[in-house]
N, C-alpha and C positions, 0 to 999 in steps of 0.2 A: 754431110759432104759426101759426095760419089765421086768415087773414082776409077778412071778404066782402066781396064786390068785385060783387058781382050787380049792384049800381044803376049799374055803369061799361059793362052793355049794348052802347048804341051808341057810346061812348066812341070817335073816331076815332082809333086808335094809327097812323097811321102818321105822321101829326103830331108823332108825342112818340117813333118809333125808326125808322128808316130812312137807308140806307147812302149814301154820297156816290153811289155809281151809280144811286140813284133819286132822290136829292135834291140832285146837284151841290157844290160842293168844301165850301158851307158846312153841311152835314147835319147835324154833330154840336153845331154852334153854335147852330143854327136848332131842332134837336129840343128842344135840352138848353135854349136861352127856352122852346119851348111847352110844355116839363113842369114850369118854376119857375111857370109863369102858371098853367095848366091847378092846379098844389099850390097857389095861394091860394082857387081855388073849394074843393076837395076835398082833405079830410085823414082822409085816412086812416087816419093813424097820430095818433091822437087821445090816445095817452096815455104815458106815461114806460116805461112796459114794452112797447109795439111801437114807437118810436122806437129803444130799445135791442135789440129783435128788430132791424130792418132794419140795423142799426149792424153790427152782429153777421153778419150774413147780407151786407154787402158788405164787410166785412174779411175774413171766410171766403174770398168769392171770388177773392180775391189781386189784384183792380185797385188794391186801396189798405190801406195802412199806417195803423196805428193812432192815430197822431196825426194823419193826415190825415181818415179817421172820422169823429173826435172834434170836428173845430175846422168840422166843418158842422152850418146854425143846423134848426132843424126843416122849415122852410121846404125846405130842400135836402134834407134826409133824404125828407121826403113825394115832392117831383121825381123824385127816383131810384126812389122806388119805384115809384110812376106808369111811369116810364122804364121800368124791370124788366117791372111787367106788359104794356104795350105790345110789347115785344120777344119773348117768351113767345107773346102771340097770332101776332105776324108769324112766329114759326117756325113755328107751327103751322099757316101757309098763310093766315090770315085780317087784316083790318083792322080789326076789331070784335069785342068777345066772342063778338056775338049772330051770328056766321058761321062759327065753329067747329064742325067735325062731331066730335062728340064723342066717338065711338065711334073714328071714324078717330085724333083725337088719343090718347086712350088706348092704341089698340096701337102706335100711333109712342113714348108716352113709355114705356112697358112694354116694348120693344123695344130704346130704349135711342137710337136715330134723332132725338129733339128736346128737346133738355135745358131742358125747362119745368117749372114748379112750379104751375101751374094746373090745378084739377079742378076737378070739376060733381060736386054731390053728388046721390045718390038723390034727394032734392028739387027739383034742378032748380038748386040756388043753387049760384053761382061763388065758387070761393076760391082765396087765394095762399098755398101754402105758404112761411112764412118760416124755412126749417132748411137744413139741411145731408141 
C-alpha cells in the first residue's frame, strides 16, 4: 500500500527519529512523545485498511510480535508510522522531505545502501511504501 505523505514536506523529522548520540540518553523517549503528539495533528492512517497495512508492515519487521501489534490503539499505530517515515528521511541524509536529493536517494535505495521505503513519483508527490 502507498501512501502520500507530500503535505509532511517540511515535517521536522529529526524530532520524531534520532539516536542517543544526537539527542542524549532520553532520544527514544523524547522521539517516541513527539511522534504520539506530532499523530494527534496528522493521520495518516485514516482508515481500517492502512491501520492494518502498518500493523502488518511492523510485525513483518520483527521488533514486535503479534500480540504486541494488536494491543496498540490508532493513535500509536499513526506515531509509529510518523516515526518510520522520519527515520527513512534521516537515512537518506535529510531532516525534512523537502531536502532529499532524490536522485541521490534512489541510487542509494536501488543499491541497496539505505533501506527506505520512500519515493517521489513522476509527479513530484512523496509516498511510503507500506509492504514488504
Amino acid at each position: 500500500m502507498e501512501i502520500n505523505i507530500t503535505h509532511l514536506l517540511e515535517m521536522n523529522c529529526f524530532t520524531l527519529s534520532h539516536s542517543r548520540a544526537e539527542g542524549g540518553e532520553n532520544a527514544g523517549n523524547n522521539t517516541w512523545k513527539a511522534s504520539q503528539s506530532k499523530a494527534q495533528e496528522i493521520k495518516l492512517l485514516d482508515t481500517p485498511e492502512k491501520i492494518q497495512a502498518m500493523r502488518d508492515f511492523a510485525r513483518s519487521s520483527g521488533g514486535w510480535n503479534e500480540s504486541e501489534v494488536n494491543a496498540w490503539n490508532e493513535n500509536e499505530v499513526n506515531a509509529l508510522f510518523l516515526q518510520w517515515i522520519a527515520g527513512d528521511c534521516r537515512e537518506l541524509g535529510a531532516d525534512s522531505l523537502d531536502e532529499i536529493d532524490w536522485d541521490e536517494a534512489e541510487e542509494s535505495q536501488s543499491a541497496g545502501q539505505v533501506p527506505s521505503n520512500l519515493f517521489r513519483s513522476d509527479s513530484g508527490e512523496i509516498f511510503f511504501y507500506l509492504g514488504n
